[in-house]
KENUZA-777604 format. One record per residue (C-alpha): residue number from 1; residue in three letters; z, y, x. Coordinates in nm, 4 decimals, padded with zeros to 6 digits. Each point is the difference from the previous one (the first is absolute). Layout:
N
{NUM, "ALA", {Z, Y, X}}
...
END
This chain:
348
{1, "UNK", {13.5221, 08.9511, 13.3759}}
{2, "UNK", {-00.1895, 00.2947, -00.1859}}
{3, "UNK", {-00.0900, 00.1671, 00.3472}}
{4, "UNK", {-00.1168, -00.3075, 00.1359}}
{5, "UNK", {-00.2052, -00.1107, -00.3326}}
{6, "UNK", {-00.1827, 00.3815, -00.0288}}
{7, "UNK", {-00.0938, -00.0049, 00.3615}}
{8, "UNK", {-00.1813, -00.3922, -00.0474}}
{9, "UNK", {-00.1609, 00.1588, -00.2947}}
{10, "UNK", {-00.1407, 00.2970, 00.2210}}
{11, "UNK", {-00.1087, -00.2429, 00.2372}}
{12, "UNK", {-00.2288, -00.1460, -00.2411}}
{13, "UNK", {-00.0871, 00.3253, -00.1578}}
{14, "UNK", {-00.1172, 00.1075, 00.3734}}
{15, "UNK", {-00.1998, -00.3026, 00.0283}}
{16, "UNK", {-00.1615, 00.0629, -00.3313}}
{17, "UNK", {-00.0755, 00.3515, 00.1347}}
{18, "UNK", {-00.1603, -00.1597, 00.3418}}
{19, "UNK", {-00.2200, -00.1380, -00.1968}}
{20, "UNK", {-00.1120, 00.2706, -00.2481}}
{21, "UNK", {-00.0331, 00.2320, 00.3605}}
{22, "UNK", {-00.2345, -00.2546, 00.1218}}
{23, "UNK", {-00.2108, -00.0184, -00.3237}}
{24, "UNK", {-00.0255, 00.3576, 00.0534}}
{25, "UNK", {-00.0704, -00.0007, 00.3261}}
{26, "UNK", {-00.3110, -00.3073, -00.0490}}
{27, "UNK", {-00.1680, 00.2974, -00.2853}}
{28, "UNK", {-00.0698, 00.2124, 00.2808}}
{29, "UNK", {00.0415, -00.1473, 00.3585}}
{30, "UNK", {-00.2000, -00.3388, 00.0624}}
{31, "UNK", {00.2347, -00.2522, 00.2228}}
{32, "UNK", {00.2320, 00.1208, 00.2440}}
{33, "UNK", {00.2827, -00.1722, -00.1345}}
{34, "UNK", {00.2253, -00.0459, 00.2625}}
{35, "UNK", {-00.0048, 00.4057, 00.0795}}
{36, "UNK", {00.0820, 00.1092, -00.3250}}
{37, "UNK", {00.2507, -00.2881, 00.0341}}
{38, "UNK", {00.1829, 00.1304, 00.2709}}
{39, "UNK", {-00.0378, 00.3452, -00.1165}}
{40, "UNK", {00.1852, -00.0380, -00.2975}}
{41, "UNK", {00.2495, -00.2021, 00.2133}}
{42, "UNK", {00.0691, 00.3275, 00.1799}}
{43, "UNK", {00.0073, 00.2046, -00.3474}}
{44, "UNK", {00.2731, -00.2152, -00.0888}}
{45, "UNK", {00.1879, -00.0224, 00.3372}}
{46, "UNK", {00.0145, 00.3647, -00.0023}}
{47, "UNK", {-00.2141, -00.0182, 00.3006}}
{48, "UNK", {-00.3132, 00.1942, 00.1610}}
{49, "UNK", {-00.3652, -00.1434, 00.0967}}
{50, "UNK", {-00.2598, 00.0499, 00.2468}}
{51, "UNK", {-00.3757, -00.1093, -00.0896}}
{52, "UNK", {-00.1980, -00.0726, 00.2763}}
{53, "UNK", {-00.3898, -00.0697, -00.0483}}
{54, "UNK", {-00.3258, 00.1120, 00.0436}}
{55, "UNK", {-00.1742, 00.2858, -00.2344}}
{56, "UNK", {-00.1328, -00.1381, -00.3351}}
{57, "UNK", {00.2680, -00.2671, -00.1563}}
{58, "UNK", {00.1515, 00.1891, -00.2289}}
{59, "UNK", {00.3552, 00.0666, 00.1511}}
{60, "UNK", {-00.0348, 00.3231, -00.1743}}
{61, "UNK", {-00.0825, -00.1776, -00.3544}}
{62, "UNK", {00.2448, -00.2508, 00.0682}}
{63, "UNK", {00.2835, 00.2944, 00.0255}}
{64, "UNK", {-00.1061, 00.2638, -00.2974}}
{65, "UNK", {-00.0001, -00.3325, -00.2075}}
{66, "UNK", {00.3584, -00.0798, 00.1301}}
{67, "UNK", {00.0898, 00.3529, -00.1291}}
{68, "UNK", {-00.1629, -00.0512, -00.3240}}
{69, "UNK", {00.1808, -00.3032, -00.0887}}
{70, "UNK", {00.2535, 00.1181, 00.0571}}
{71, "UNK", {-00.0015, 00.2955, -00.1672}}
{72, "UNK", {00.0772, 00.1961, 00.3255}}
{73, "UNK", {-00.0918, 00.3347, 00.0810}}
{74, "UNK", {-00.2789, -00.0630, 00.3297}}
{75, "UNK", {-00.0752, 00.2360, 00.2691}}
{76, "UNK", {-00.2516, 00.0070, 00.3109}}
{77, "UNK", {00.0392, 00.1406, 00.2932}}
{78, "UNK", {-00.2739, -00.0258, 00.2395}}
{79, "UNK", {00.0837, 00.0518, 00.3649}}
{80, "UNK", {-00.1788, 00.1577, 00.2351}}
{81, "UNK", {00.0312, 00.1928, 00.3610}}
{82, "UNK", {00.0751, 00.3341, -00.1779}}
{83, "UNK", {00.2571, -00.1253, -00.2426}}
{84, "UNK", {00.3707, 00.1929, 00.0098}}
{85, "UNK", {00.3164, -00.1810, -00.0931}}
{86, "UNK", {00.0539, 00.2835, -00.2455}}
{87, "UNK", {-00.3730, -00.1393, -00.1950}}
{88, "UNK", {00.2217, -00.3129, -00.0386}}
{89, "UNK", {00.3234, 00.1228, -00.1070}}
{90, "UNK", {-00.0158, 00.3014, -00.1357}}
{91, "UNK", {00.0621, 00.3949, 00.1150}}
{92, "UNK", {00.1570, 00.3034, -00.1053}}
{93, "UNK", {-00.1366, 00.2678, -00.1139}}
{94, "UNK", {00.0899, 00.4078, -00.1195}}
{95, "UNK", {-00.0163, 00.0775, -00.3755}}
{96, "UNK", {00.1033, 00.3124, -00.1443}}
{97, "UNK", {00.2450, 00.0056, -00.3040}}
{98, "UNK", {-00.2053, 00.1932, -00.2859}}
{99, "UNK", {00.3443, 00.0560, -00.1792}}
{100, "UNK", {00.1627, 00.1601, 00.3382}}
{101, "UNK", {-00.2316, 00.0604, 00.2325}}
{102, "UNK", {00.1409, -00.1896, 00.2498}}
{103, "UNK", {-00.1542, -00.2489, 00.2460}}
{104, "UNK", {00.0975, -00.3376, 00.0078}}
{105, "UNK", {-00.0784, -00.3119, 00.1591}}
{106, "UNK", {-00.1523, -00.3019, -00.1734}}
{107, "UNK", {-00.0671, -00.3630, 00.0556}}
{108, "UNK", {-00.3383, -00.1096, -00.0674}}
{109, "UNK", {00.0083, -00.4201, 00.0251}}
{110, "UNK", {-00.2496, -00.1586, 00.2095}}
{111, "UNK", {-00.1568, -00.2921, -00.0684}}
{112, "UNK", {00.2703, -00.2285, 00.0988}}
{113, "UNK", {00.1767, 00.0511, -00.2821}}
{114, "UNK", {-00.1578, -00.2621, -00.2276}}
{115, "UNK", {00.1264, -00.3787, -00.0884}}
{116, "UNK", {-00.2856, -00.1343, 00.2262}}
{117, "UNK", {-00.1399, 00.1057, 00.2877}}
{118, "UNK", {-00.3318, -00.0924, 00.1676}}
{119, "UNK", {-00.0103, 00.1421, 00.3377}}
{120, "UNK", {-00.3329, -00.1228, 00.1255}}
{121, "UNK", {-00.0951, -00.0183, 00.3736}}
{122, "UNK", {00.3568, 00.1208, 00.1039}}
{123, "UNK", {-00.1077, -00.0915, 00.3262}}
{124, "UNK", {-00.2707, 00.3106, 00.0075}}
{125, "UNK", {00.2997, 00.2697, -00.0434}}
{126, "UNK", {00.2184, 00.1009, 00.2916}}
{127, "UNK", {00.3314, -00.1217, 00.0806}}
{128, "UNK", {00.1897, 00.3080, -00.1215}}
{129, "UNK", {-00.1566, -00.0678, -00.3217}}
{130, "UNK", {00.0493, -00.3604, -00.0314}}
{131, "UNK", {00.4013, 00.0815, 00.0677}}
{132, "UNK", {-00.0053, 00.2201, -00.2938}}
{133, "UNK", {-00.1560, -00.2575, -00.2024}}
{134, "UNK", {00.1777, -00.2517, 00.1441}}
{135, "UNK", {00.3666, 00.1507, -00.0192}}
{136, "UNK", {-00.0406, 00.0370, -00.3963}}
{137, "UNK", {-00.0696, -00.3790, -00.0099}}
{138, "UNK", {00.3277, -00.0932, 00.1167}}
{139, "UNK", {00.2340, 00.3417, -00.1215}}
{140, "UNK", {-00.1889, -00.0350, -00.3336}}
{141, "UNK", {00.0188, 00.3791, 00.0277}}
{142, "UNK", {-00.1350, 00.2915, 00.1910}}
{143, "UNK", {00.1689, 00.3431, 00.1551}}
{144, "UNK", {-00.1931, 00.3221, -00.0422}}
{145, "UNK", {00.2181, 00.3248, 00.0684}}
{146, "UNK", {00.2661, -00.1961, 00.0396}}
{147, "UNK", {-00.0037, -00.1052, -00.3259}}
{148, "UNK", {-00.0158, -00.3649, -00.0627}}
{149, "UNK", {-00.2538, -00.1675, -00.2576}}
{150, "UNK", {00.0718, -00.3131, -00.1689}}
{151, "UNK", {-00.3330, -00.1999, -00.0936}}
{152, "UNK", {-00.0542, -00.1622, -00.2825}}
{153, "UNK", {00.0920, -00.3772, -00.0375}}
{154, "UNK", {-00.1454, -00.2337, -00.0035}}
{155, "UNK", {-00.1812, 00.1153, 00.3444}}
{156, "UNK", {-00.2712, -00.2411, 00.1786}}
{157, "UNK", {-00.2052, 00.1029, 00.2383}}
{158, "UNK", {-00.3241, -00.1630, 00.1431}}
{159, "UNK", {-00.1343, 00.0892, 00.2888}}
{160, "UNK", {-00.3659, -00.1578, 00.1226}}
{161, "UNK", {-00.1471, -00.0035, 00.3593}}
{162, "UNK", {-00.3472, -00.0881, 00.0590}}
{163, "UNK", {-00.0530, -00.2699, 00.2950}}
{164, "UNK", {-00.3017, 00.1473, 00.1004}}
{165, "UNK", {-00.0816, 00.3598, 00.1548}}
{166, "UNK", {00.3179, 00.0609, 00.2267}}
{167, "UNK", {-00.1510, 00.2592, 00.1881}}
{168, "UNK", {00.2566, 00.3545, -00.0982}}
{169, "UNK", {00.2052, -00.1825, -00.2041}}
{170, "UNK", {00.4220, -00.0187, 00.0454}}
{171, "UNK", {00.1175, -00.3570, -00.0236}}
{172, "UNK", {00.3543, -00.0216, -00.1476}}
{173, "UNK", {00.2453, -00.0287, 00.2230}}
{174, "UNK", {00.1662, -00.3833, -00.0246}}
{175, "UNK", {00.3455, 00.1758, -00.0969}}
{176, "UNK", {-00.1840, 00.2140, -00.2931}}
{177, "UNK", {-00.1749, -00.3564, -00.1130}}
{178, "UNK", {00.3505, -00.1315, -00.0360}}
{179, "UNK", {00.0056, 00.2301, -00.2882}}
{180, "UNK", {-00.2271, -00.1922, -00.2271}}
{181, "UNK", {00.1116, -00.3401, -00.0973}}
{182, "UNK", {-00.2971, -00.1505, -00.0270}}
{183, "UNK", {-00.3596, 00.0184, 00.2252}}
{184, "UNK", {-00.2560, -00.1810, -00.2677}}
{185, "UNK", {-00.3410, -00.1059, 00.1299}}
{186, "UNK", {-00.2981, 00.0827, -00.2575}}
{187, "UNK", {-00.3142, -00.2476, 00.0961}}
{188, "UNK", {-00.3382, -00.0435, -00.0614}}
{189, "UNK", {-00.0504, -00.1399, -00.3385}}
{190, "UNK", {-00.1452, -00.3507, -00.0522}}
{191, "UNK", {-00.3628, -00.0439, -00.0821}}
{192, "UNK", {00.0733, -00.0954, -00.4118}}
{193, "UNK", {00.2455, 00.3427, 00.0137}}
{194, "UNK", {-00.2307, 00.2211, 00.1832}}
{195, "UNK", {-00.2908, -00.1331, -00.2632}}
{196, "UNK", {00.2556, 00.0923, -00.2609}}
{197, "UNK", {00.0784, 00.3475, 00.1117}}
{198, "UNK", {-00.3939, 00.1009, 00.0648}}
{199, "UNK", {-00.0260, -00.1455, -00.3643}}
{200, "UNK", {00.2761, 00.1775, -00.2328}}
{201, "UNK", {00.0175, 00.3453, 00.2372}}
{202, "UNK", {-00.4295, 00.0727, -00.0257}}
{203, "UNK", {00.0343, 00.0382, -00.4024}}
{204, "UNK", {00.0724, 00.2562, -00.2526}}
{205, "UNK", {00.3248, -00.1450, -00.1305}}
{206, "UNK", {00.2788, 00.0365, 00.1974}}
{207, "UNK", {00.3641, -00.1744, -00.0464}}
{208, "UNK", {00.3167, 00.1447, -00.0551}}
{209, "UNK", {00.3709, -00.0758, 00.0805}}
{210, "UNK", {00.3403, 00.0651, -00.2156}}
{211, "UNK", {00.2868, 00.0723, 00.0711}}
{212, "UNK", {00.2214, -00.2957, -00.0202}}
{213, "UNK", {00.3394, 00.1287, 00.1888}}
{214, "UNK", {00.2056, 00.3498, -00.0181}}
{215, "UNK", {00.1632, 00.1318, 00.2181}}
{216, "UNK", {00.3385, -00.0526, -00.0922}}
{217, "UNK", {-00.0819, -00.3704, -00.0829}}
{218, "UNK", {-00.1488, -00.0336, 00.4105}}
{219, "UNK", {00.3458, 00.1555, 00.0973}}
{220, "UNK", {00.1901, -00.2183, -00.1825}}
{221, "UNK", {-00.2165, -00.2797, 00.1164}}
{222, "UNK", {00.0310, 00.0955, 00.3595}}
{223, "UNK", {00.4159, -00.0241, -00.0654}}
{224, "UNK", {-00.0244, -00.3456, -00.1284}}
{225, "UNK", {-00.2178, -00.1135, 00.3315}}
{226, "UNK", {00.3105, 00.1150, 00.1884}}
{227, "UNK", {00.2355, -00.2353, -00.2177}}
{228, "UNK", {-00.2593, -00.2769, 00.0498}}
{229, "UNK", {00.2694, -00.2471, 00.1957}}
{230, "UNK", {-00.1225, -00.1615, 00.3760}}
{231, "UNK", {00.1990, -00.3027, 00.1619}}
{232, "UNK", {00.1570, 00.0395, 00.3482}}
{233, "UNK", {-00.2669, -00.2540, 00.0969}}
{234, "UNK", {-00.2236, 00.2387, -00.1240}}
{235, "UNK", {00.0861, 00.3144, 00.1439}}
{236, "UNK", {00.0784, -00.2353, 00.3542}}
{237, "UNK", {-00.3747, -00.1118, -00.0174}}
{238, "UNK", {-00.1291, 00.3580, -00.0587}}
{239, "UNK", {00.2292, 00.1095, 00.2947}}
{240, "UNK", {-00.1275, -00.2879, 00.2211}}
{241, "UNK", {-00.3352, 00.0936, -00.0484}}
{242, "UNK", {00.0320, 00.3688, 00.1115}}
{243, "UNK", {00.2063, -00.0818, 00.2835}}
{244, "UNK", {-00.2712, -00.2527, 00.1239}}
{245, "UNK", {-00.2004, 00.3255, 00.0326}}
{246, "UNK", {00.1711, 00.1350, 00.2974}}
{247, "UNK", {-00.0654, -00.0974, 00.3518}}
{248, "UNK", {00.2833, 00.0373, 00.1186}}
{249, "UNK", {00.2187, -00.1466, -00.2548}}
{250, "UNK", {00.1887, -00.3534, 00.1477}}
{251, "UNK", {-00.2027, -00.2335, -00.1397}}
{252, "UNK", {-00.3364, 00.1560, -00.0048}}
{253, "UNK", {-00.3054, -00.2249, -00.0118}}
{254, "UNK", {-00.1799, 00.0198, 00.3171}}
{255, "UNK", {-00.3132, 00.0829, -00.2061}}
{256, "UNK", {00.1863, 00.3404, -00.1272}}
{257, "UNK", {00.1715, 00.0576, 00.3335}}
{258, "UNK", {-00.3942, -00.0456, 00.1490}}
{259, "UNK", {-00.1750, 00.2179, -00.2646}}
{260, "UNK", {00.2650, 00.2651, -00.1478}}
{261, "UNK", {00.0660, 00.3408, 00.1421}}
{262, "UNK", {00.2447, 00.0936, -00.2897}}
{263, "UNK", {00.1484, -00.2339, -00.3193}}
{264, "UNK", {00.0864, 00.1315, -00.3287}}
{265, "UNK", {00.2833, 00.1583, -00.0617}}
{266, "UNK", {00.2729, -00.0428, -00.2530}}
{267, "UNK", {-00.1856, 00.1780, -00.3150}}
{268, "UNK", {-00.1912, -00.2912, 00.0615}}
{269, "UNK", {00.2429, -00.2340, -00.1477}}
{270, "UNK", {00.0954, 00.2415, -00.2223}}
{271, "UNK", {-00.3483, 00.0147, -00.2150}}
{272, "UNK", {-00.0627, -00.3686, 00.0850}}
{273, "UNK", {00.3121, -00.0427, -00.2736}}
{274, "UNK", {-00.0871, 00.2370, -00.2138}}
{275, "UNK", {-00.3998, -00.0582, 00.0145}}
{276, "UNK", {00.1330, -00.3966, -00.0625}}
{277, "UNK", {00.2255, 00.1039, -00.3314}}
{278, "UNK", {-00.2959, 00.2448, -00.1267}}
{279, "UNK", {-00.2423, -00.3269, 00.0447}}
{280, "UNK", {00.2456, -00.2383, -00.1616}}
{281, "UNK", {00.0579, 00.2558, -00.3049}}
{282, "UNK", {-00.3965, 00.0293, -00.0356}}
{283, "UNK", {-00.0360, -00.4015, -00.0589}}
{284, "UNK", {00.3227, 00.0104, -00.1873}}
{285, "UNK", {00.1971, -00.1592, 00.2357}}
{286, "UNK", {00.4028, 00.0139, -00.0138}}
{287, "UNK", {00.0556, 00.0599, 00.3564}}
{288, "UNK", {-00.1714, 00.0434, 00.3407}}
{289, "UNK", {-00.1369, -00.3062, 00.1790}}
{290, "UNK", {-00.1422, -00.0797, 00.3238}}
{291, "UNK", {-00.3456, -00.0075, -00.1288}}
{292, "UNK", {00.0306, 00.3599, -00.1001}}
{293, "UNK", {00.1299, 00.1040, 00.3191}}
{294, "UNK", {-00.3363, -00.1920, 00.1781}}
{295, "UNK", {-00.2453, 00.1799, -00.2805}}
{296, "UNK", {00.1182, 00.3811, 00.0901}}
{297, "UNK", {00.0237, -00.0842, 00.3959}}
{298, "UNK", {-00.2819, 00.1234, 00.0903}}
{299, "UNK", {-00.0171, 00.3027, -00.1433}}
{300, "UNK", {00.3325, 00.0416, 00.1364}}
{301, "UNK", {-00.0400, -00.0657, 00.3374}}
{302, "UNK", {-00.3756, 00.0642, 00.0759}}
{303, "UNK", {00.0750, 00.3859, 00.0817}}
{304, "UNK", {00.3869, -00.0615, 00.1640}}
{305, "UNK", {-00.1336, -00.2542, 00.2537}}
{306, "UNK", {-00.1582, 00.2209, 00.2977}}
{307, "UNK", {-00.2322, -00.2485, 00.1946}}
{308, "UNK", {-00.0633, 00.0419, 00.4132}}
{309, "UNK", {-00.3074, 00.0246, 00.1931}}
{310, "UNK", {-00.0108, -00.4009, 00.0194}}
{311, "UNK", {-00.0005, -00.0222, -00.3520}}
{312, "UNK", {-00.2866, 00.2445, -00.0789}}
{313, "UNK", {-00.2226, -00.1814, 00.3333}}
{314, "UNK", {00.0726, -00.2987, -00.2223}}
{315, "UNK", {-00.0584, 00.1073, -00.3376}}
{316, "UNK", {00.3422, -00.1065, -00.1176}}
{317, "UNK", {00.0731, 00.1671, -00.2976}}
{318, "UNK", {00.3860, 00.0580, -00.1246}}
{319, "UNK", {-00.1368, -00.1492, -00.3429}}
{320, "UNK", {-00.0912, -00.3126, 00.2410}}
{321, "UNK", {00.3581, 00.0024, 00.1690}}
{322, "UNK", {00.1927, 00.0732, -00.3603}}
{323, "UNK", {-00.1758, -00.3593, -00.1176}}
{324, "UNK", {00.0600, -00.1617, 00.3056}}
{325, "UNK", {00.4196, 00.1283, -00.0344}}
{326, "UNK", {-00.0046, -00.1163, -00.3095}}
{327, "UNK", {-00.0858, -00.2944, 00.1050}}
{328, "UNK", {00.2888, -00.0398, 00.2250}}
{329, "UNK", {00.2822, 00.1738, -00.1885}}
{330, "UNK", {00.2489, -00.2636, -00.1485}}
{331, "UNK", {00.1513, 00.0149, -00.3132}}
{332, "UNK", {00.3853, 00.0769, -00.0210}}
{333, "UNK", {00.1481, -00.2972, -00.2731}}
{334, "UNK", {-00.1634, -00.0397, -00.3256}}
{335, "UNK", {-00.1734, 00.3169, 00.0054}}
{336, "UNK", {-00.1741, -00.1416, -00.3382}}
{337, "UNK", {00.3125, -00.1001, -00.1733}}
{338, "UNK", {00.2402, 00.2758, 00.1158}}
{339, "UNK", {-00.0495, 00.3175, -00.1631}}
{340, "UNK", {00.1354, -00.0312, -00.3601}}
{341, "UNK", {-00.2127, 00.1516, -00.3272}}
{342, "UNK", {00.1030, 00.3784, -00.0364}}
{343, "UNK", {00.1770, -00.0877, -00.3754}}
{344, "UNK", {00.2486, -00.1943, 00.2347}}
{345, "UNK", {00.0360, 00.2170, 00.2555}}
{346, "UNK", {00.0090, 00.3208, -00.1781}}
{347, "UNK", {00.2559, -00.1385, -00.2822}}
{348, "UNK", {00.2704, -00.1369, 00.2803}}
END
């Protein structure tokens, strides 16, 4: 029963910490709650993010203040035409042994090697470079001489893309946006919020953030996320949902099978889970429930769901179709009822 009785103790310890990560957050970034939200639903999940929105609200801010509460180390990396996987990663280089006078080779770490990452406007950098980046997300390591390079953990990487200004840029691939777990919107902020911002940011006193999280205590967080426990109903409704994606899948709505080129895949289902466990452990809930898996859908889905030619004449956005599905998808049993608080399940 110990097990059990620790881990529904760091449940509420985690929730306590939500809420200290949001105080910091409100010191420095006015509103846009629900992206730090899902952002530190990723942290959690073990997961990666992209940031997509125009120049000048603070997606920057937002992730050097992650990194400071944290108590992460934080690194930039801006890309651009020119940029060479080895600026990422890291090269070799010749260094002569004072003692014998021999030459030897030496790693000098690039920039990737830092707890987070923000690699802003990866879509202005050339495919060869994106791989690079890209291939350390998911190895959590890099190979230089043949040599491997394990990165530091925790690792989280960011990536932004501005809407605007396509012209020379190098969209992602849809198999390299399968990488990150979550694509997060960041919008316009309301009228009170954009008064506040022009308010606090045009004096002399700027806030600050501290560090509320180490390392070790995020890793250790990110293990009990993974222990969080989610029905069969559940992990049946998450599966539904993804499935529903795909065209041709039997049973396809004729709205996807009209508007869909390509569904989402089955990393799909997987972060729906764990993005729905992360959420449930934020608000201090015992298990995964449906309404978790319908709050990280979106972001989920909204870069695995490849819309047509109809679709794009029609304005249909996947965010559109993912609220529509969700609409649609049943629920397996008593999805609300069935998953059992983690002191149960983890002490049978």
């Amino acid at each position: 029963m110990e097990s059990g009785s620790g881990d529904v103790a760091a449940v509420a310890r985690l929730r306590d910490t939500y809420r200290r990560l949001r105080e910091g957050f409100q010191r420095v970034i006015v509103g846009q709650d629900e992206v730090i939200e899902q952002m530190l639903i990723a942290l959690f999940a073990g997961g990666h993010c992209i940031l997509e929105g125009v120049p000048g609200l603070a997606k920057t801010l937002m992730i050097s203040s992650l990194a400071r509460c944290l108590n992460l180390s934080f690194k930039r990396v801006q890309f651009t035409p020119d940029l060479m996987p080895s600026d990422i990663t890291g090269t070799e280089v010749i260094q002569e042994d004072r003692a014998t006078g021999q030459r030897v080779f030496r790693f000098l770490p690039g920039p990737i090697f830092a707890n987070v990452i923000l690699a802003d406007e990866i879509n202005r950098t050339p495919p060869k470079t994106q791989a690079a980046m890209l291939e350390a997300m998911q190895e959590r390591q890099v190979t230089v001489g043949g040599v491997r390079h394990a990165l530091d953990a925790p690792f989280f990487v960011l990536a932004t893309q501005n809407p605007i200004e396509q012209e020379g840029t190098y969209p992602l691939p849809e198999a390299q946006q399968d990488r990150f777990m979550f694509k997060i919107f960041v919008r316009y902020p309301s009228y009170e919020e954009e008064f506040q911002i022009a308010t606090t940011t045009t004096v002399d006193q700027m806030a600050t953030v501290e560090p509320v999280l180490s390392g070790a205590e995020i890793l250790e967080l990110q293990q009990l996320v993974r222990r969080i426990p989610a029905a069969p109903a559940i992990v049946r409704y998450a599966l539904d949902l993804a499935r529903r994606t795909r065209p041709d899948e039997p049973g396809a709505p004729e709205l996807v099978r009209r508007m869909v080129n390509w569904g989402a895949g089955p990393r799909a289902v997987q972060f729906l889970i764990l993005g729905a466990k992360a959420r449930a452990a934020l608000y201090g809930q015992p298990y995964a429930s449906t309404e978790d898996i319908r709050a990280v859908a979106r972001p989920v889905l909204r870069h695995r769901v490849i819309m047509n030619f109809t679709a794009q004449a029609e304005n249909y956005t996947p965010d559109r179709l993912v609220d529509e599905l969700l609409e649609q998808v049943p629920v397996h049993g008593s999805a609300a009822i069935d998953s059992e608080p983690i002191g149960r399940v983890l002490s049978a």
